[in-house]
C-alpha positions in Angstrom: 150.3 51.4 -180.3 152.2 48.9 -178.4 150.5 45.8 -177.3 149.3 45.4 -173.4 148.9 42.1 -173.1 151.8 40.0 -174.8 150.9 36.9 -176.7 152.0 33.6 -175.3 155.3 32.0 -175.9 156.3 30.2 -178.8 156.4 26.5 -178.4 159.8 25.4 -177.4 160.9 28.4 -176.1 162.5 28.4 -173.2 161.1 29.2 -169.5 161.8 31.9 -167.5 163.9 31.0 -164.9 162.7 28.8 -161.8 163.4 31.8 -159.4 161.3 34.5 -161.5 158.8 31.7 -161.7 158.6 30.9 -157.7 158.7 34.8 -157.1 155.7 35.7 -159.0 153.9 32.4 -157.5 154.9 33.9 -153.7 153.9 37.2 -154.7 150.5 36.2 -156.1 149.9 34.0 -153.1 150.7 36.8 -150.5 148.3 38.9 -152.6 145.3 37.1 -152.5 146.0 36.2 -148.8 145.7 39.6 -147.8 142.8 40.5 -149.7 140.9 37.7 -148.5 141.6 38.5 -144.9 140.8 42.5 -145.8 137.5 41.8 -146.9 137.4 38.9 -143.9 137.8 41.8 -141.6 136.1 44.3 -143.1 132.9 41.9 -143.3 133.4 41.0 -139.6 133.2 45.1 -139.4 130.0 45.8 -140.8 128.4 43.0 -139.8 126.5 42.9 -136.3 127.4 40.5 -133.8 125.5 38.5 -131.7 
């Protein structure tokens, strides 16, 4: 059975490169932006004004 989670890199290996590295940041920043203004919106929804 192949591993799901892959161990973590061997010291002195090399990084991936910087443009891999920005992308995934971007990508996980996007992400949690628009689940945090989903559930913004959704709460603002269901909840009852004044």
């Amino acid at each position: 059975m192949p591993a799901i989670i892959e161990p973590p890199p061997e010291p002195g290996a090399p990084l991936p490169p910087l443009w891999k590295r920005l992308a995934w940041f971007a990508g996980i920043a996007a992400a949690s932006t628009t689940v945090v203004a989903v559930v913004a919106y959704a709460m603002k929804a269901v909840l009852p004004s004044h």
